[in-house]
N, CA, C and O atoms as a GROMACS GRO file, in nm:
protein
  388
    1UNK      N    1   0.931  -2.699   0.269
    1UNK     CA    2   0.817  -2.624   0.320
    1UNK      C    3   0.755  -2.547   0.204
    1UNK      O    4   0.817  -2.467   0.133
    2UNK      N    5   0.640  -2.576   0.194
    2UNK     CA    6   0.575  -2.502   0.043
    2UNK      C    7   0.544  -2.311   0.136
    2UNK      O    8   0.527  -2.249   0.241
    3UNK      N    9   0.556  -2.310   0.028
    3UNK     CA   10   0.524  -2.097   0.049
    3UNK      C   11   0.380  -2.062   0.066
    3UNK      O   12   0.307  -2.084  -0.030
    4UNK      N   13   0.350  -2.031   0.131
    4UNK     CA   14   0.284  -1.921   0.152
    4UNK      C   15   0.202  -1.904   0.012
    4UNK      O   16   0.261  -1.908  -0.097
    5UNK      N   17   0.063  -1.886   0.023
    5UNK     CA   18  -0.010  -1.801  -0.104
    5UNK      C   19   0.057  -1.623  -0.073
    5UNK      O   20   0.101  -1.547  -0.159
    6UNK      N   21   0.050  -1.608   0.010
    6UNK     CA   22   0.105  -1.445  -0.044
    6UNK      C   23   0.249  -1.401  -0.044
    6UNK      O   24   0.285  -1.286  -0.067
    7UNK      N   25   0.325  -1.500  -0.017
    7UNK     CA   26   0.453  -1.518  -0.062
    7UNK      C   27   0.451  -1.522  -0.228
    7UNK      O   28   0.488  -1.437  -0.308
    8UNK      N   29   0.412  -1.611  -0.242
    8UNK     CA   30   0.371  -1.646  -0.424
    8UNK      C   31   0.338  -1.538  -0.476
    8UNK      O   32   0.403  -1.487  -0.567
    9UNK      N   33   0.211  -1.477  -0.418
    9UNK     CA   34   0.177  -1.373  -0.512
    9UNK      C   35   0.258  -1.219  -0.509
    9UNK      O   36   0.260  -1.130  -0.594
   10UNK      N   37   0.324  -1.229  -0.369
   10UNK     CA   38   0.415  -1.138  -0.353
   10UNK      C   39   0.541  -1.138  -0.452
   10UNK      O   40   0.588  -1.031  -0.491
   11UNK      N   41   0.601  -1.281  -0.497
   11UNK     CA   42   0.713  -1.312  -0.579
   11UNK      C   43   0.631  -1.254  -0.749
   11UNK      O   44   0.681  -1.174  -0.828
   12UNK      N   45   0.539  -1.305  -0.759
   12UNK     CA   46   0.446  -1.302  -0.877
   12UNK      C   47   0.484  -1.156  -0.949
   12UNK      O   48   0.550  -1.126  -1.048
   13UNK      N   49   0.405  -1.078  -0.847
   13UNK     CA   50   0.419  -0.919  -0.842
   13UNK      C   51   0.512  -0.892  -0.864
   13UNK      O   52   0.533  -0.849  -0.978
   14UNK      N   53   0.613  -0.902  -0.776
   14UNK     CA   54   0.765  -0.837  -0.820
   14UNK      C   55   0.816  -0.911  -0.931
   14UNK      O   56   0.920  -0.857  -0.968
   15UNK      N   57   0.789  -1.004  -0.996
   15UNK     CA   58   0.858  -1.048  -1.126
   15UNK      C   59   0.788  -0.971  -1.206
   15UNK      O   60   0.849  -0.921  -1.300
   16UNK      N   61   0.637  -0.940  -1.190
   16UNK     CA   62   0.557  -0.838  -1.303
   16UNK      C   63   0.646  -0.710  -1.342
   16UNK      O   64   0.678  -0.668  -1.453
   17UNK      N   65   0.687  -0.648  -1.170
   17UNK     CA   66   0.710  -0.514  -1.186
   17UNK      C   67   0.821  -0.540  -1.222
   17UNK      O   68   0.845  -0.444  -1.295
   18UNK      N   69   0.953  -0.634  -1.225
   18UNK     CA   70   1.110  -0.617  -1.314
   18UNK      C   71   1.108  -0.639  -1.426
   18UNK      O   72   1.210  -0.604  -1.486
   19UNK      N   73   0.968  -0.724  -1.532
   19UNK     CA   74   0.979  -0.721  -1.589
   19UNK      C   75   0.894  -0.570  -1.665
   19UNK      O   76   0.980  -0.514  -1.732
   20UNK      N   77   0.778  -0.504  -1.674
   20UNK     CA   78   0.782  -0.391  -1.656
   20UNK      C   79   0.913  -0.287  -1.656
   20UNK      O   80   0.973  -0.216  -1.736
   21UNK      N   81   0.916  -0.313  -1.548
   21UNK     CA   82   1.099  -0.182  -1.562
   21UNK      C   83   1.162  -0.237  -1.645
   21UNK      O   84   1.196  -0.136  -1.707
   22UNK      N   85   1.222  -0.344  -1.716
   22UNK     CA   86   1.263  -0.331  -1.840
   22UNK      C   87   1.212  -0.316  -1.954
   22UNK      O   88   1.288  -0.299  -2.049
   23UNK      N   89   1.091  -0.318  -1.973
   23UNK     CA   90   1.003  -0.328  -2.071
   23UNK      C   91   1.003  -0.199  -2.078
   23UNK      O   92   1.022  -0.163  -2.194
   24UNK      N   93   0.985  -0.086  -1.983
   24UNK     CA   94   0.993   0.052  -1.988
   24UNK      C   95   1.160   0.126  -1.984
   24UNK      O   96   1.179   0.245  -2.011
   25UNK      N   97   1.254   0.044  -1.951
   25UNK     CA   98   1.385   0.082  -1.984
   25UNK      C   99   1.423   0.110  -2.136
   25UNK      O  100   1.490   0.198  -2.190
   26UNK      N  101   1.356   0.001  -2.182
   26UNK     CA  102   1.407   0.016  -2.334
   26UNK      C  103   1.307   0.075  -2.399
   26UNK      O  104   1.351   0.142  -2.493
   27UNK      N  105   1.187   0.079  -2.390
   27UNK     CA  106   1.089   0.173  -2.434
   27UNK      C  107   1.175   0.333  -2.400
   27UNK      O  108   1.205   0.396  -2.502
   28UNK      N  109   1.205   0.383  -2.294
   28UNK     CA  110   1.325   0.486  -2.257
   28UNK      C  111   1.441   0.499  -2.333
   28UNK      O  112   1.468   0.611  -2.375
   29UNK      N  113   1.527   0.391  -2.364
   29UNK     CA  114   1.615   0.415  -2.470
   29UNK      C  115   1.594   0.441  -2.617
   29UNK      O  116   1.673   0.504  -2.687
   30UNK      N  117   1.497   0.394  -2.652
   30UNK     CA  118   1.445   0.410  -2.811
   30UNK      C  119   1.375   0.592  -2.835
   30UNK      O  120   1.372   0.673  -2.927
   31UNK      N  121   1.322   0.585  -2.678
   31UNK     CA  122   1.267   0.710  -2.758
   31UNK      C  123   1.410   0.828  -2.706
   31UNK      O  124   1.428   0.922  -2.784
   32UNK      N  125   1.473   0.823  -2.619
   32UNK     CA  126   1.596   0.895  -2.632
   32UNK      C  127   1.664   0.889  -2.736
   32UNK      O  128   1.740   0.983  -2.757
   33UNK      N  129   1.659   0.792  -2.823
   33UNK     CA  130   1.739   0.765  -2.917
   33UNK      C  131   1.664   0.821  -3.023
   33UNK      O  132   1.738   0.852  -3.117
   34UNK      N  133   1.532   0.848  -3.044
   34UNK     CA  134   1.471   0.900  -3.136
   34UNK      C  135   1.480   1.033  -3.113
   34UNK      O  136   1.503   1.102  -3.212
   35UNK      N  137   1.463   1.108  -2.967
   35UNK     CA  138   1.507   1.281  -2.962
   35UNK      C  139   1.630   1.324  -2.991
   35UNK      O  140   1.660   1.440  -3.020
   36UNK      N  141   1.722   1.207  -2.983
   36UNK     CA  142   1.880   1.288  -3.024
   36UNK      C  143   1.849   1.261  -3.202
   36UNK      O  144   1.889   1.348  -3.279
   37UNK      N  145   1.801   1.179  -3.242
   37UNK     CA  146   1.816   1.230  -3.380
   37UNK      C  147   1.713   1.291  -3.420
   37UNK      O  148   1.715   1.298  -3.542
   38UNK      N  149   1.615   1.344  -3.372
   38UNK     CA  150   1.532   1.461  -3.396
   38UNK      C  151   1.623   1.636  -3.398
   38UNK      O  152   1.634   1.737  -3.468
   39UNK      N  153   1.672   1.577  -3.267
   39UNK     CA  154   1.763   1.694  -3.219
   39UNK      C  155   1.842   1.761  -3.361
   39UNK      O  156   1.827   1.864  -3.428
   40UNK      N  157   1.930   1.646  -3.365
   40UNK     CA  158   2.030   1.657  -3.475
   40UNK      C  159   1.919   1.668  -3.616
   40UNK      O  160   1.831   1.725  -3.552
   41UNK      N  161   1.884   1.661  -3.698
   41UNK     CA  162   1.787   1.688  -3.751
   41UNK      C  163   1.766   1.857  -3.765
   41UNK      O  164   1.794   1.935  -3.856
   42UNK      N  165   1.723   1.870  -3.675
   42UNK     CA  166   1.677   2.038  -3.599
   42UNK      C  167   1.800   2.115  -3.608
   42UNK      O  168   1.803   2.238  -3.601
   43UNK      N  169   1.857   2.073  -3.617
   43UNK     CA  170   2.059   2.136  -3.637
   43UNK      C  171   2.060   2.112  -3.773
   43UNK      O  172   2.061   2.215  -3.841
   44UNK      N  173   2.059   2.048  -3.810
   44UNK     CA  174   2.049   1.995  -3.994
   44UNK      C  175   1.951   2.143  -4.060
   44UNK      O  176   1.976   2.232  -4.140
   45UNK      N  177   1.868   2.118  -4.001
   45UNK     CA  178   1.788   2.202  -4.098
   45UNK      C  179   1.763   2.351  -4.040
   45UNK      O  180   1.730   2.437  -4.122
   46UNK      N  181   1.774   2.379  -3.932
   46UNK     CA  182   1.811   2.514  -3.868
   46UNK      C  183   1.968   2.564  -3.971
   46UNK      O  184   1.963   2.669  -4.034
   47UNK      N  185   2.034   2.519  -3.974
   47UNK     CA  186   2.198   2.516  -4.016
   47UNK      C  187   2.143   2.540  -4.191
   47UNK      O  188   2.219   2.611  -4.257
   48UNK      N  189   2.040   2.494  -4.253
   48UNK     CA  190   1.980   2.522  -4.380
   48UNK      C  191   1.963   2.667  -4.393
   48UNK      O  192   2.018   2.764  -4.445
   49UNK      N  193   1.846   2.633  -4.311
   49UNK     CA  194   1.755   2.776  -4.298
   49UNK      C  195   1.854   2.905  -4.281
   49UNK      O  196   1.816   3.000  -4.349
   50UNK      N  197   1.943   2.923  -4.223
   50UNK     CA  198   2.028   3.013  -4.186
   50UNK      C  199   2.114   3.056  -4.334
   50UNK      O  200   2.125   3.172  -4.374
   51UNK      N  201   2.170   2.934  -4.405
   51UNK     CA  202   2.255   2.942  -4.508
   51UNK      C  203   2.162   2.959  -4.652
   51UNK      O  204   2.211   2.973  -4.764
   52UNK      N  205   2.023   2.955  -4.621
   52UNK     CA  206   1.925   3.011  -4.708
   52UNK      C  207   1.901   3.171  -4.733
   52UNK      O  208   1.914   3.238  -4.835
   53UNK      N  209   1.848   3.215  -4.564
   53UNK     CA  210   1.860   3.319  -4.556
   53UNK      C  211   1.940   3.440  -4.588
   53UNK      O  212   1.911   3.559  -4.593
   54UNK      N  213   2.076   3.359  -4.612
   54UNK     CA  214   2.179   3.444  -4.620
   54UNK      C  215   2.174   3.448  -4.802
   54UNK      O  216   2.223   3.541  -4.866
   55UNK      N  217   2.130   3.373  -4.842
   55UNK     CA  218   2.123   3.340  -5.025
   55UNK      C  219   2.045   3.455  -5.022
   55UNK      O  220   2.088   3.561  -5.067
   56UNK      N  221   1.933   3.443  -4.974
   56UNK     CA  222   1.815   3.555  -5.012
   56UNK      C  223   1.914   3.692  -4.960
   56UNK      O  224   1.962   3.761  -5.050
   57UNK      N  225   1.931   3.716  -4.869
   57UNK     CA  226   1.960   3.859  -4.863
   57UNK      C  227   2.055   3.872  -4.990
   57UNK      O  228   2.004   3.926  -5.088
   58UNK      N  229   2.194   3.825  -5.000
   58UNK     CA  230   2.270   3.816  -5.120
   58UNK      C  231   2.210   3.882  -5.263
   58UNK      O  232   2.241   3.978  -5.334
   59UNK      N  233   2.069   3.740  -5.266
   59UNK     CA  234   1.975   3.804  -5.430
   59UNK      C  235   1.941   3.891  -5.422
   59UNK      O  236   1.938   3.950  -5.530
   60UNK      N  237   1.884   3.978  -5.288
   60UNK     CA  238   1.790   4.111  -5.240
   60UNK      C  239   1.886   4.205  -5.244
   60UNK      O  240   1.835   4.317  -5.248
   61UNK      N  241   2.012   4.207  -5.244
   61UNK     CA  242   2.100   4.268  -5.291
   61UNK      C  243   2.141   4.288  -5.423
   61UNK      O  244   2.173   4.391  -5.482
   62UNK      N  245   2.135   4.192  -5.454
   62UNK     CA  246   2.201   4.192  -5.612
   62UNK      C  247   2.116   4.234  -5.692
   62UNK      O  248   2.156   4.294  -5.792
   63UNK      N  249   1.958   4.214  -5.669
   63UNK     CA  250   1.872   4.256  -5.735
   63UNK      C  251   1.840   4.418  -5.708
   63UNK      O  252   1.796   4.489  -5.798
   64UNK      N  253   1.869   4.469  -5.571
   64UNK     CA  254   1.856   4.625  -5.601
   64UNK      C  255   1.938   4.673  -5.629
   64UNK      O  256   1.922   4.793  -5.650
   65UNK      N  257   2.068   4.623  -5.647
   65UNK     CA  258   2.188   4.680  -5.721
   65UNK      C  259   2.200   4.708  -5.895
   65UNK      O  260   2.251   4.783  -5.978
   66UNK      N  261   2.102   4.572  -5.880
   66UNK     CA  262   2.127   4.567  -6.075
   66UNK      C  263   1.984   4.647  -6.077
   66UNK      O  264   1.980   4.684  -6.195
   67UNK      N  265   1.891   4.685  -6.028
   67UNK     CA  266   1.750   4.751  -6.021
   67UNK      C  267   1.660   4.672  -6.113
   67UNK      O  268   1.627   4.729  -6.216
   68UNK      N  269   1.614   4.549  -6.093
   68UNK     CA  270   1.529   4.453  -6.099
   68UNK      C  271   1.411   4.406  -5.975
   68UNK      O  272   1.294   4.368  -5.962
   69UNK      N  273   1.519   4.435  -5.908
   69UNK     CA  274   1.445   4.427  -5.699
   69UNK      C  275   1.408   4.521  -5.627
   69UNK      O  276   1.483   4.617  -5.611
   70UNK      N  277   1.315   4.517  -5.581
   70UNK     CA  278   1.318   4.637  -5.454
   70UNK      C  279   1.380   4.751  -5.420
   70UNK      O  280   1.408   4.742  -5.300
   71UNK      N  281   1.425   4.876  -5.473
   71UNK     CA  282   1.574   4.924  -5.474
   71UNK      C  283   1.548   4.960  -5.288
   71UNK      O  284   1.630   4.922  -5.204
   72UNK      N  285   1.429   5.034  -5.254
   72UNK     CA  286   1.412   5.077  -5.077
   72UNK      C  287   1.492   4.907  -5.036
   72UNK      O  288   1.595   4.922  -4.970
   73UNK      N  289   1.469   4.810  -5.055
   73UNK     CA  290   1.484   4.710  -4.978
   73UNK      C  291   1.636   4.721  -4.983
   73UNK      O  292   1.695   4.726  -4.875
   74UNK      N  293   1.714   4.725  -5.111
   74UNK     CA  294   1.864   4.767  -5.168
   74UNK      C  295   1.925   4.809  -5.102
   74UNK      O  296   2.017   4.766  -5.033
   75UNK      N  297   1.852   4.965  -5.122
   75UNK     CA  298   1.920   5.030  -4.995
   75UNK      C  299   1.938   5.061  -4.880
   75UNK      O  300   2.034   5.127  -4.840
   76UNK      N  301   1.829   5.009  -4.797
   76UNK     CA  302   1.816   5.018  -4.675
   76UNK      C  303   1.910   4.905  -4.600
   76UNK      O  304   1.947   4.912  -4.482
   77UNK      N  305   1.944   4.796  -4.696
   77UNK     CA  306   2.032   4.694  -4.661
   77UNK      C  307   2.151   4.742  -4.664
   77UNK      O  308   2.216   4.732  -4.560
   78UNK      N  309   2.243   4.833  -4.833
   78UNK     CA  310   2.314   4.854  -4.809
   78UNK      C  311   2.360   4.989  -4.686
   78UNK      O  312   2.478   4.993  -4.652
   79UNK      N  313   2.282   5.073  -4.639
   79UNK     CA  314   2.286   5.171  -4.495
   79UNK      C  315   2.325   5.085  -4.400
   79UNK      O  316   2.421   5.104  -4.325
   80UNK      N  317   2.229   4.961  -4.402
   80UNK     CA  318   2.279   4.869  -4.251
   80UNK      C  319   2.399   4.839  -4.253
   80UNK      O  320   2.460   4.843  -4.146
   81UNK      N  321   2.479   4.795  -4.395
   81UNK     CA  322   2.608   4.730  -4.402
   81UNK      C  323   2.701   4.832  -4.411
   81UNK      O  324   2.821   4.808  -4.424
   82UNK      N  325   2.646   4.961  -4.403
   82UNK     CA  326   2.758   5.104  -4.416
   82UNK      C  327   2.758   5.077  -4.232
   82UNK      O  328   2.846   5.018  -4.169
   83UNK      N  329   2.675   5.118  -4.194
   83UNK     CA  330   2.652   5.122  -4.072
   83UNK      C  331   2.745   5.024  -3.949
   83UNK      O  332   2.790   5.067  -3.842
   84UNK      N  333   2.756   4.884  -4.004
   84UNK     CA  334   2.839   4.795  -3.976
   84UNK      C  335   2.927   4.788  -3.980
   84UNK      O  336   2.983   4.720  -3.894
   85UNK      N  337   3.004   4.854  -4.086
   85UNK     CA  338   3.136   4.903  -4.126
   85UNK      C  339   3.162   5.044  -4.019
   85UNK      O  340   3.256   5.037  -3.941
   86UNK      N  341   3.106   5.124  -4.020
   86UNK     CA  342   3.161   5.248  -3.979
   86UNK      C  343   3.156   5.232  -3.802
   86UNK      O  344   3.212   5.312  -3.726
   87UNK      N  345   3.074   5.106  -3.754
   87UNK     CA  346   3.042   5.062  -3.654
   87UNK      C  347   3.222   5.031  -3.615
   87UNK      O  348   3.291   5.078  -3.525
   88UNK      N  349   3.261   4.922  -3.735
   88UNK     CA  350   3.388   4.853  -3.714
   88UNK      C  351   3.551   4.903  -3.700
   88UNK      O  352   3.655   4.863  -3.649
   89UNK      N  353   3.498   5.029  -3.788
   89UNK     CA  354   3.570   5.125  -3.804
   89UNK      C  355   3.622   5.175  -3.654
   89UNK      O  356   3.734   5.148  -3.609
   90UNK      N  357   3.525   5.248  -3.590
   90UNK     CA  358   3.528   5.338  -3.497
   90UNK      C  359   3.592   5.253  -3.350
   90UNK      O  360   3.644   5.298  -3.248
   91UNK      N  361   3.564   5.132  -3.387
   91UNK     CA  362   3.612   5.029  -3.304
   91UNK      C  363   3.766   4.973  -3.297
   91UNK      O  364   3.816   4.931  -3.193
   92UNK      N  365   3.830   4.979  -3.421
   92UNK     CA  366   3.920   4.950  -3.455
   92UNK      C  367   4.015   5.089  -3.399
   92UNK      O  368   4.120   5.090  -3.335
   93UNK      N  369   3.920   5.216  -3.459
   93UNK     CA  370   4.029   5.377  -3.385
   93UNK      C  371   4.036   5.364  -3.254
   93UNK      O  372   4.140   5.383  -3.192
   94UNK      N  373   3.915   5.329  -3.194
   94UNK     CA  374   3.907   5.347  -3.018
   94UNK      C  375   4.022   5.244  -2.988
   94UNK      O  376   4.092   5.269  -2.889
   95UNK      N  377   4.053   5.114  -3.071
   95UNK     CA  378   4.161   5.012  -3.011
   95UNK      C  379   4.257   5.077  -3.026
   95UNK      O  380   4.310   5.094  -2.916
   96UNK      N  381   4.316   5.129  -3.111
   96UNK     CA  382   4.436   5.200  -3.139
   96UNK      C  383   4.467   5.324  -3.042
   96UNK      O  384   4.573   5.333  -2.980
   97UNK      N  385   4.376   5.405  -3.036
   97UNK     CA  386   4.414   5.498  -2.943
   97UNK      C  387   4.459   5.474  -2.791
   97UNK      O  388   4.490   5.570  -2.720
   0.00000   0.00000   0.00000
């Protein structure tokens, strides 16, 4: 028994649309696969930036210490790091007591 014209075009269609959904499945995996290594990337260089920052404060130190740099910048850094300490301090008595 031959089919139907809208049987046919009904089969037609749905072979369009499975092939479609895979055509867009893997279009889906590639670009997931491109945000996780964007991601990671963004961790790469966030994880920089951080271990940069910490260089610079270091030089911004060293330089108002040796008085080549900024000395207000010097010292206002070293107050914060007194501050941190006496922070740690008081923390350490309150455990003990």
């Amino acid at each position: 028994m031959p089919e139907s014209p809208v049987v046919k075009s009904v089969k037609e269609k749905v072979g369009l649309l499975i092939a479609d959904n895979r055509k867009l499945r893997e279009e889906l995996r590639k670009t997931v696969e491109h945000r996780d290594k964007l991601k990671a990337g963004n961790r790469e260089l966030e994880a920089e930036i951080a271990r940069l920052e910490k260089r610079i404060a270091v030089l911004e130190l060293k330089d108002g210490m040796t008085g080549t740099g900024d000395n207000k910048l010097a010292r206002a850094r070293v107050n914060r790091l007194m501050r941190e300490v006496d922070k740690c301090i008081a923390l350490l008595n309150r455990d003990q007591a």
